[in-house]
C-alpha positions in Angstrom: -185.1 -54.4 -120.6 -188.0 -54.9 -122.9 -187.9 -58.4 -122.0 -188.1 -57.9 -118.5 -191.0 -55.5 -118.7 -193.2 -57.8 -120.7 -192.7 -61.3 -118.7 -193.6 -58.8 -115.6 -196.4 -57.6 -117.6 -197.5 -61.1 -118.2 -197.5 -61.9 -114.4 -199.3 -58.9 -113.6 -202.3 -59.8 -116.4 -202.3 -63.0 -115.1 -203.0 -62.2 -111.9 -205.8 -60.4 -113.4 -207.0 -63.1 -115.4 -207.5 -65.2 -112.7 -209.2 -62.8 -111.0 -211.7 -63.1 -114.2 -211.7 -66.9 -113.8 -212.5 -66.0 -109.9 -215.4 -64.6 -110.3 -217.0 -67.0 -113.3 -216.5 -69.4 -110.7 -217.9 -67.9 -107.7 -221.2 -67.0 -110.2 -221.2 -70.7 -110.8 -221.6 -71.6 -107.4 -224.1 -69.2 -106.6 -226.0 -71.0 -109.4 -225.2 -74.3 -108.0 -224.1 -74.2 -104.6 -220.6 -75.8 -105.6 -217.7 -75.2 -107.7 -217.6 -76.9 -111.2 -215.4 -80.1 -110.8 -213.1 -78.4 -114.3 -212.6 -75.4 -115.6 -214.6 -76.8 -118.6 -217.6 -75.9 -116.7 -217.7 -72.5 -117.8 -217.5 -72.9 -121.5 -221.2 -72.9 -121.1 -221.0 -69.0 -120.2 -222.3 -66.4 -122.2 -218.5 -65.1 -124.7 -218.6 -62.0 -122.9 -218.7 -63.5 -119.6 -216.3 -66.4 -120.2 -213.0 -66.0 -118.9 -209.5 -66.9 -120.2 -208.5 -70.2 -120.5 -204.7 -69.8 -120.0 -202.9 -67.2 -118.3 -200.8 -64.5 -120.4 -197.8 -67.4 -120.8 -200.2 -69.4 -122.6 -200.6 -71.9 -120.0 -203.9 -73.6 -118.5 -204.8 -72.3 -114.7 -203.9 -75.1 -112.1 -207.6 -75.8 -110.8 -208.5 -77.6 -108.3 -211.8 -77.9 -106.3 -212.5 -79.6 -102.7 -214.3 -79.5 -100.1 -214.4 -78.3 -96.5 -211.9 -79.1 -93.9 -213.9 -78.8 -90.5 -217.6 -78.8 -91.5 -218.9 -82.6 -93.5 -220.5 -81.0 -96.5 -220.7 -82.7 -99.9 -219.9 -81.1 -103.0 -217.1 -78.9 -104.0 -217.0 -76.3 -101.5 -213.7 -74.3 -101.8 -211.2 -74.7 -104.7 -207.6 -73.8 -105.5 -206.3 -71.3 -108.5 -203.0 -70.8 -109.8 -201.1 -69.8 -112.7 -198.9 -72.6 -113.1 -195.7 -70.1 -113.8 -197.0 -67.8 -110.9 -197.8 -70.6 -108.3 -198.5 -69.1 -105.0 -198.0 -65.6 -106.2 -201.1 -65.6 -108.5 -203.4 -63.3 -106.3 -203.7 -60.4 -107.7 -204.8 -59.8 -103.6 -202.0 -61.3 -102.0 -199.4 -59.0 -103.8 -201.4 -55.4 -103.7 -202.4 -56.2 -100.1 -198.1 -55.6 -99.6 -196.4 -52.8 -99.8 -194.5 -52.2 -102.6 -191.0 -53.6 -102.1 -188.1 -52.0 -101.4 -185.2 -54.5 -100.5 -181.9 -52.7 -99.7 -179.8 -53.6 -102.5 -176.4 -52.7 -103.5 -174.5 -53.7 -106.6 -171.2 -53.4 -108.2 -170.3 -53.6 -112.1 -168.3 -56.7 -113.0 -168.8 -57.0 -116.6 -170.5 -54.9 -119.4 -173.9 -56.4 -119.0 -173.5 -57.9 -115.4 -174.0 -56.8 -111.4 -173.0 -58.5 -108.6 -175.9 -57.7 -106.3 -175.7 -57.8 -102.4 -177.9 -57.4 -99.8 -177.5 -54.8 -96.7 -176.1 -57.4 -95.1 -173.0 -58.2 -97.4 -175.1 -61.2 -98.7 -174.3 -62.1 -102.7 -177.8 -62.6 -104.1 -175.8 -63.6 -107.1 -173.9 -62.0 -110.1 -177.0 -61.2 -113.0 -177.0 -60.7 -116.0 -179.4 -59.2 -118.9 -182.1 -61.3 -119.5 -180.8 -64.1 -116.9 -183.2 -65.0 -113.6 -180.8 -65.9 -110.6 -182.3 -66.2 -107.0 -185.3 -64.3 -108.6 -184.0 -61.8 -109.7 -183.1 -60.6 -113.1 -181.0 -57.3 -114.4 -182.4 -55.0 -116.8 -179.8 -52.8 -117.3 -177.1 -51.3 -116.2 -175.1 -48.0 -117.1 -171.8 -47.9 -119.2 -170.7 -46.3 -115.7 -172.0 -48.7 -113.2 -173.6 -46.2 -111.6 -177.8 -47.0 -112.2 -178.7 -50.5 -112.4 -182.4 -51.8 -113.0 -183.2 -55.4 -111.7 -186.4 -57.2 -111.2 -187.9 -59.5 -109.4 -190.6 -60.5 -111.8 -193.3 -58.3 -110.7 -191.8 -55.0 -109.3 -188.5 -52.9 -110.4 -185.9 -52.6 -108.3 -182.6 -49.9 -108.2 -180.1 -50.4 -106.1 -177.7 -48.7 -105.0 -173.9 -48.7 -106.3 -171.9 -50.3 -103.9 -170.3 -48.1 -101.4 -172.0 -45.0 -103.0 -175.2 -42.8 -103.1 -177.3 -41.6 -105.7 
């Protein structure tokens, strides 16, 4: 469990890290009416205003800038930012903007550290295990009794339900 709770804390920090990266490069292009062509650019800030150079897994941000797609303006006009072990889940904006998730989920015991979880539907979203990502998902625990399971999905906790039962 404590492994699972600090790789989500990691995604969640990055997500605000890059939001400090955001805005270091949005005060660079009020400065100079583009985006920096690297990251490097803003080594030149002030230390309290220089932002991380890696996310929380200790790995550089994806950056890329470019330019506009319908208007013919020189420079670098718009850019991309990602946590390269986030990808397209690194805004912080993106994922609040979404309620919080609650997938129905069912699961049944099959070991002493493993759940099969299903969907509502019947669908096997695999059999997890401590520790182990399948399908995104990754158990946290489980009960002696198979009857509270704790899975994750990376950045939210989920508790399904025992199969065939109520809480």
């Amino acid at each position: 469990m404590a492994a699972a709770a600090d790789a989500m804390a990691k995604r969640w920090l990055s997500r605000f890290d890059r939001e400090r990266v955001a805005q270091a490069l949005k005060a660079h292009y009020v400065a100079n009416v583009a985006y920096p062509d690297t990251l490097a650019a803003l080594e030149a800030l002030p230390p309290e205003k220089r932002p991380p150079k890696t996310d929380r897994f200790g790995k550089p941000w994806a950056y890329a800038p470019g330019g506009m797609k319908r208007i013919m303006v020189s420079g670098n006009q718009t850019y991309t930012l990602t946590s390269t072990e986030l990808g397209d889940r690194s805004n912080i904006n993106d994922d609040f903007a979404k309620a919080y998730p609650s997938p129905a989920l069912e699961f049944r015991r099959t070991g002493s550290n493993a759940v099969e979880v299903r969907d509502t539907d019947g669908a096997s979203l695999g059999t997890l295990q401590e520790g182990i990502r399948i399908n995104g998902y990754q158990l946290a625990t489980v009960d002696e009794y198979g009857r509270f399971a704790l899975v994750t999905d990376g950045d939210f906790w989920l508790t399904p339900l025992p199969a065939g039962g109520t809480r």
